[in-house]
C-alpha positions as MATLAB code, in Angstrom:
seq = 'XXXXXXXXXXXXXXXXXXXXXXXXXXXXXXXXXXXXXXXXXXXXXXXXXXXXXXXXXXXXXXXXXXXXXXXXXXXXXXXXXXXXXXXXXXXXXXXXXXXXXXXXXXXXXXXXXXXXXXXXXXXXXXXXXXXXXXXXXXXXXXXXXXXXXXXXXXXXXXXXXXXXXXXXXXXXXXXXXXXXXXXXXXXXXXXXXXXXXXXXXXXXXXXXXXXXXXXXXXXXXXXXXXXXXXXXXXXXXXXXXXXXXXXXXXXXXXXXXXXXXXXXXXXXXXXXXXXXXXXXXXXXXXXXXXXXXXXXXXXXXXXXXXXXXXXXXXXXXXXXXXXXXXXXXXXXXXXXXXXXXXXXXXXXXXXXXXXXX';
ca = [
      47.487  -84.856  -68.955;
      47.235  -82.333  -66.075;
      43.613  -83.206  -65.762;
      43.770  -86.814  -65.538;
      46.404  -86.701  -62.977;
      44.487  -84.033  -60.667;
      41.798  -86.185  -60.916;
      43.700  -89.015  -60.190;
      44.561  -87.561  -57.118;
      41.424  -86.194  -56.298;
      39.607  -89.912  -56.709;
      42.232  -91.042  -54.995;
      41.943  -89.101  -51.113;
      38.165  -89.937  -51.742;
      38.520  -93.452  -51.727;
      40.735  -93.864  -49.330;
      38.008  -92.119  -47.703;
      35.368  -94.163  -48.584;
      37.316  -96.788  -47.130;
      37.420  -96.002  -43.799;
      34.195  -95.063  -43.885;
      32.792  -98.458  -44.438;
      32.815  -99.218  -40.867;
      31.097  -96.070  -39.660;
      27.750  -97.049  -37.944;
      24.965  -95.725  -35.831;
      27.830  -96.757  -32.513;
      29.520  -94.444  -33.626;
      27.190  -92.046  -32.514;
      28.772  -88.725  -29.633;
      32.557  -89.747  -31.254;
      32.785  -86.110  -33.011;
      32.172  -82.772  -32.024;
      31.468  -79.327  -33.522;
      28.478  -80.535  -34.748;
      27.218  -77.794  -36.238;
      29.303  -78.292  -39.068;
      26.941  -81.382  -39.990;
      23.746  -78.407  -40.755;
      23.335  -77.943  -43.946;
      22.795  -74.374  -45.073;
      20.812  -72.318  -48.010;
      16.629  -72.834  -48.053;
      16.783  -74.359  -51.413;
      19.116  -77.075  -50.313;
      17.559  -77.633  -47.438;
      13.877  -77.867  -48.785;
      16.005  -80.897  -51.697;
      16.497  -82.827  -48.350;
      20.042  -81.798  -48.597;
      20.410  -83.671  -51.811;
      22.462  -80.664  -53.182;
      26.167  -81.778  -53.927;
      25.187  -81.722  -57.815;
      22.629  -79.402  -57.712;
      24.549  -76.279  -56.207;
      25.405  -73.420  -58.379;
      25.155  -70.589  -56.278;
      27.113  -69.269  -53.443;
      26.161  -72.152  -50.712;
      28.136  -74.499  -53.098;
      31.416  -74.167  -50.890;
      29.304  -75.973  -48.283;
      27.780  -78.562  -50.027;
      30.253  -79.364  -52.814;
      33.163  -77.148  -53.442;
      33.976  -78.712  -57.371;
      30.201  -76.981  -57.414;
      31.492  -73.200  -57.343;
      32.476  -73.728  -61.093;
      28.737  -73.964  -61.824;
      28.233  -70.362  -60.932;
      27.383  -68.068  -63.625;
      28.926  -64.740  -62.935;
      28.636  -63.944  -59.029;
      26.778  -65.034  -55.951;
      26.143  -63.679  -52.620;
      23.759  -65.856  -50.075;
      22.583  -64.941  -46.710;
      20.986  -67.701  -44.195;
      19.126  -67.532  -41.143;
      17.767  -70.415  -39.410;
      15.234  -71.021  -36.300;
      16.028  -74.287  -34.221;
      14.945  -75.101  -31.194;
      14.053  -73.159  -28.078;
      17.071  -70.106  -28.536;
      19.277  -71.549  -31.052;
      19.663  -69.663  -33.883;
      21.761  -70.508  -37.209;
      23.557  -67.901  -39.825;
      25.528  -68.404  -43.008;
      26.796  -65.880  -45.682;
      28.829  -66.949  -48.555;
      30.196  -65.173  -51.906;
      31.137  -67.263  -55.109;
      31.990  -66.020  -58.385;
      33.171  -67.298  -61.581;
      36.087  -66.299  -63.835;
      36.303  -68.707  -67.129;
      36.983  -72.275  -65.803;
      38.235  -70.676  -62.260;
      35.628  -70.444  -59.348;
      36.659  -68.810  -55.667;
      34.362  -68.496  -52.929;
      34.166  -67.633  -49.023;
      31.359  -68.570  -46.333;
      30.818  -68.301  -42.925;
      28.900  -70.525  -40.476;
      27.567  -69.075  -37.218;
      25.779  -71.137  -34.922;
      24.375  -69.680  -31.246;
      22.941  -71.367  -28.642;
      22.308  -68.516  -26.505;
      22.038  -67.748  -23.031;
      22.744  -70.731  -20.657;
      22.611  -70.889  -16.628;
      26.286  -71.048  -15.108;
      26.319  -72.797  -12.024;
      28.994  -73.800   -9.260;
      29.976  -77.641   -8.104;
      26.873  -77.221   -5.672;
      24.605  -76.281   -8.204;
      24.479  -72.522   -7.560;
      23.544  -70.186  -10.209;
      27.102  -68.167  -10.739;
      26.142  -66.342  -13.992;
      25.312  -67.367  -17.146;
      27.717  -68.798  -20.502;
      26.572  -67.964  -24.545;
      28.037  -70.975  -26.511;
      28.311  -70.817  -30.322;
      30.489  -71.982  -33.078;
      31.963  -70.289  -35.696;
      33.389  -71.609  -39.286;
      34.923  -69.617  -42.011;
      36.013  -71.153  -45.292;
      37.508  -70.263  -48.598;
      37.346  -72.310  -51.528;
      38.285  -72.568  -54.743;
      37.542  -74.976  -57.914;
      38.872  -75.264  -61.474;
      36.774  -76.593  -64.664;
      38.203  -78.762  -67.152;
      36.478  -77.186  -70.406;
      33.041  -75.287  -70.259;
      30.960  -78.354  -69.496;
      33.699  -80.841  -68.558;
      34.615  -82.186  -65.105;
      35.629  -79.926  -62.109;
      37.422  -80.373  -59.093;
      37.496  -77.960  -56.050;
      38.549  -77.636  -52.493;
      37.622  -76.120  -49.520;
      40.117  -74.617  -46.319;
      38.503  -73.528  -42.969;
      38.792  -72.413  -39.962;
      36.455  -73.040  -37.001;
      36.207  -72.419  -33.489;
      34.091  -73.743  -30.992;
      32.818  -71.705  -27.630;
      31.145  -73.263  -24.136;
      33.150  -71.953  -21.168;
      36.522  -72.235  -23.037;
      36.926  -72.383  -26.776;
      39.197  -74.461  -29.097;
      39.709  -74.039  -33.143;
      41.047  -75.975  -35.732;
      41.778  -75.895  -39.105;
      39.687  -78.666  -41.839;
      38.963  -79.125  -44.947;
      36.767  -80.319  -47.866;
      37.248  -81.827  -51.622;
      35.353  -82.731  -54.240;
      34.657  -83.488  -57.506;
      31.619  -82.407  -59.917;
      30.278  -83.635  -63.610;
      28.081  -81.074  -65.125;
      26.713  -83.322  -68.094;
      26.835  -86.713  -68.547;
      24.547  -88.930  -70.896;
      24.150  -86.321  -73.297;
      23.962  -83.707  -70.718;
      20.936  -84.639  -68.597;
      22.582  -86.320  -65.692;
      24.904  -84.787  -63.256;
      27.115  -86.670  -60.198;
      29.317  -85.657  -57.843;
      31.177  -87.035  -55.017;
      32.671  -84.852  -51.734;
      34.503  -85.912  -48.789;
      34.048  -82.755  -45.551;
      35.593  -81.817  -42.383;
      38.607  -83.677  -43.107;
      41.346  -83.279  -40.808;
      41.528  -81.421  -37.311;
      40.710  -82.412  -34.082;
      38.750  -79.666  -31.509;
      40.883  -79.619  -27.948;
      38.951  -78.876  -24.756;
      41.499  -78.462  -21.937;
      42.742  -82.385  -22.285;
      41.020  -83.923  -24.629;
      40.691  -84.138  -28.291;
      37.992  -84.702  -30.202;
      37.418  -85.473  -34.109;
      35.112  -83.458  -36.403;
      32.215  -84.966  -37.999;
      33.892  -86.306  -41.260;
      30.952  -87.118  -44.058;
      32.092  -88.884  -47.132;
      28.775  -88.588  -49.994;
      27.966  -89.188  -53.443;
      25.116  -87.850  -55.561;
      23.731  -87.474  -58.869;
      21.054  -85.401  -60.271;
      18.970  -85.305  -63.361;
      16.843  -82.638  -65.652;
      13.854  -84.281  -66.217;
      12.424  -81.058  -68.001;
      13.705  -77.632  -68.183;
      11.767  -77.186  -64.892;
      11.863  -80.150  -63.253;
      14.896  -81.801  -61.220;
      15.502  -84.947  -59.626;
      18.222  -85.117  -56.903;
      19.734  -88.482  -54.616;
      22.811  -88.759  -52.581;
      23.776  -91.290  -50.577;
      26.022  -90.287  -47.180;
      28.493  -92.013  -44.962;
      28.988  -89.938  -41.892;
      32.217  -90.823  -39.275;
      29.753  -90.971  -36.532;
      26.246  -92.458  -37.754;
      25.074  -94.556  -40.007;
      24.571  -94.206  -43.905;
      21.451  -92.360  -45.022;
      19.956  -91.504  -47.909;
      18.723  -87.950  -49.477;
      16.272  -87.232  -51.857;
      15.167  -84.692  -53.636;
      12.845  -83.000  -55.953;
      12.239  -79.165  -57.392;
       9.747  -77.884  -59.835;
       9.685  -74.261  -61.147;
       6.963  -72.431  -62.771;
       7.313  -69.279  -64.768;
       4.685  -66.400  -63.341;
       6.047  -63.847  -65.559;
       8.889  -63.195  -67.919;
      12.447  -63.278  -65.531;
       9.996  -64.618  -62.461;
       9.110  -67.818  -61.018;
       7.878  -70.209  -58.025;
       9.841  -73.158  -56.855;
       8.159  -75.771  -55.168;
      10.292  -78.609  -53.348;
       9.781  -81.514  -51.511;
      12.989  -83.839  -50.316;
      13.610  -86.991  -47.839;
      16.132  -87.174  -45.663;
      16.830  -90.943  -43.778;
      19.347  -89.639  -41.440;
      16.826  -88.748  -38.644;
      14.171  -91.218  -39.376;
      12.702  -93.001  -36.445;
      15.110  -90.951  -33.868;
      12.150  -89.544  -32.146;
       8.468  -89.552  -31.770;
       6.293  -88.048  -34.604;
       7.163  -86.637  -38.118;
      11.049  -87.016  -39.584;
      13.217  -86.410  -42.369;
      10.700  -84.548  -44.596;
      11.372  -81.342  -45.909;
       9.142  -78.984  -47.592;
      10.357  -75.878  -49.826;
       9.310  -72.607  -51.737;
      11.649  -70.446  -53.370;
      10.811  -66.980  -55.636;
      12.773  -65.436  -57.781;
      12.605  -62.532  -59.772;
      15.501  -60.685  -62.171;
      18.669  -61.349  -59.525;
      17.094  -61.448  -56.553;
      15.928  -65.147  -54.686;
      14.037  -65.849  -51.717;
      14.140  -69.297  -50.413;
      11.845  -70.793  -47.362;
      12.378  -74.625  -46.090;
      10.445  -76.052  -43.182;
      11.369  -79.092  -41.747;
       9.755  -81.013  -38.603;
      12.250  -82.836  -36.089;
       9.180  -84.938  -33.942;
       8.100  -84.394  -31.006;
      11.122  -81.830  -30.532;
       9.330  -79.211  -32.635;
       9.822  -77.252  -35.918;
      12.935  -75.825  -37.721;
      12.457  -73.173  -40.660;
      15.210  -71.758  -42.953;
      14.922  -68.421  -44.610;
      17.297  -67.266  -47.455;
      17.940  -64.284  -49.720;
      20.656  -64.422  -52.433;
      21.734  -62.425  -54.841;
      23.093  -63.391  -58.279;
      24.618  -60.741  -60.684;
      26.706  -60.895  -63.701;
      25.744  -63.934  -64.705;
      23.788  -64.366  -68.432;
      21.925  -67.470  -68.289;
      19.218  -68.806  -65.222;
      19.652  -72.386  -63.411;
      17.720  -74.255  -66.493;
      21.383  -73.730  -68.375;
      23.298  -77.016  -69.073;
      20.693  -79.434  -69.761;
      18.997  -80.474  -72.410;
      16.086  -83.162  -71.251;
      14.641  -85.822  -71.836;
      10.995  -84.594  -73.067;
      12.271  -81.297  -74.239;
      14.821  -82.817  -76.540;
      11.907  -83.392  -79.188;
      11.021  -79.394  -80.026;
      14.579  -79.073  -80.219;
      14.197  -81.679  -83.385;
      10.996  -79.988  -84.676;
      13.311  -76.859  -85.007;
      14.457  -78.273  -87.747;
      11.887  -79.457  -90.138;
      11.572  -77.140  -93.112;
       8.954  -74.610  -92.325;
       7.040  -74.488  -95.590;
       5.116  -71.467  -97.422;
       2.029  -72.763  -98.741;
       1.313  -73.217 -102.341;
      -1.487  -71.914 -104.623;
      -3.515  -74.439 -105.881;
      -2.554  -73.444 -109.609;
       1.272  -74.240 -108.270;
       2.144  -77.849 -109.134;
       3.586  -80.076 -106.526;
       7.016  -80.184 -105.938;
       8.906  -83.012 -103.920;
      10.342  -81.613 -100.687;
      13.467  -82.543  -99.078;
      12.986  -84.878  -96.255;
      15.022  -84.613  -93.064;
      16.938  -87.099  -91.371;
      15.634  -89.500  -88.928;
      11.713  -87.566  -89.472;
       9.051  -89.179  -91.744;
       6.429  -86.876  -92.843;
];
């Protein structure tokens, strides 16, 4: 009973969500602030196209999705660095860990646009300003049986830095289906950045609420398949897309290769938008993620990421059985025969269910 009325709840604050987000266009467009809330953080998600609300189980999941934290095996520790344009740098370090069907986690989002010229009402040069933004969270989400649904929230703080700074307080929710369809699919749906408003001296200004749903799928035991479909306060819907395969290099190590699509930037400048590319390595505990992703004419971005997963007994091809590799799972079971001398006479064997041989 508890469940279906937290979830009740839950579905409900997302659709009244999703309501008012039906009129959010591409006019909408310089009606928000703190911006940097809107960059999406960990290589790995970032090389999906940010199609990552389902995929998440490590520590980055109280950005993307917090229900997702309940998909961690054991504990997670990320660290992010990102190169934008000119200056501007981008950090993010986050913690999850797992108890049973508990899941807490903190992060913290760090965005600097470094040194900027100060000048006077005549245009003199009086020194020089350092904006940045800062956002620290602290989540926590609850499972409804091992592989049942899960629901999680997110609180933060942030604070936001030109000459003067404001802060606020936000938060996120959402909800997450590990298996569905005999455990190949997964969906989720989040709603961020809801609530607050950033003051600079007289004016107030609304955070960039996004409202998304997604839903992945284990094609093989190396291969996923990620979409999500976004409704941002002040842009137009876009699409995500996503795709990762892994090969094994040795036993406990592996390559990652990703490619995802993201619509939100597409045709906003000159030249090449909304692709991502990805690698990722991982070895025992230890990950290393790389994303590159072009933004036109204005140049490149690259994301590099190291995190750290201990405690945990099982790697991210857990929780799915797909849809090719569900036939040697059958073949496990047909009667593995000794062979017979030819002097034996025959002897009628036991067939199995559902196999003709």
């Amino acid at each position: 009973m508890s469940c279906k009325i937290l979830t009740a709840a839950l579905l409900s604050i997302l659709s009244t969500e999703w309501a008012a987000a039906s009129s959010f266009s591409k006019s909408a467009r310089g009606t928000t602030t703190a911006q940097f809330l809107s960059l999406g953080v960990g290589a790995r998600a970032i090389g999906l196209g940010e199609a990552y609300s389902t995929i998440a189980d490590d520590a980055n999941a109280i950005y993307w999705n917090p229900a997702a934290l309940a998909q961690i095996n054991g504990k997670s520790l990320t660290f992010m660095h990102a190169l934008y344009l000119e200056s501007i740098s981008f950090d993010f370090a986050g913690y999850g860990q797992r108890m049973g069907n508990h899941a807490i986690g903190v992060g913290m989002q760090y965005l600097s646009a470094g040194k900027l010229p100060e000048t006077d009402m005549a245009g003199t040069e009086t020194g020089s300003v350092s904006p940045n933004d800062m956002a620290a969270s602290i989540g926590y989400a609850y499972r409804f049986g091992e592989d049942g649904l899960a629901i999680g929230g997110v609180g933060k703080f942030i604070r936001s830095q030109v000459v003067t700074s404001a802060q606020t307080f936000a938060g996120d929710i959402g909800i997450h289906s590990l298996q569905l369809f005999g455990s190949k699919f997964r969906a989720a749906a989040v709603a961020s950045n809801i609530g607050g408003k950033l003051k600079f001296d007289q004016d107030s200004e609304n955070l960039p609420l996004l409202i998304k749903a997604g839903a992945s799928c284990g094609i093989t035991q190396s291969w996923d398949l990620a979409f999500e479909e976004g409704f941002p306060k002040d842009d137009r819907p876009y699409t995500a897309l996503g795709t990762e395969y892994r090969f094994p290099i040795t036993e406990g190590t592996r390559l990652a290769t990703r490619v995802g699509l993201n619509t939100r930037t597409l045709g906003e400048v000159g030249g090449l938008t909304g692709l991502s590319l990805g690698l990722g390595f991982s070895f025992s505990t230890l990950s290393f993620d790389y994303a590159f992703v072009p933004i036109g004419d204005l140049g490149l971005t690259h994301r590099l990421s190291m995190t750290i997963s201990f405690g945990n007994h099982k790697s991210r091809e857990r929780a799915r059985r797909p849809f090719i590799e569900d036939i040697p799972k059958k073949l496990e079971h047909i009667d593995r025969r000794p062979s017979r001398r030819a002097s034996e006479s025959p002897q009628i064997e036991p067939s199995v269910p559902g196999w003709i041989y």
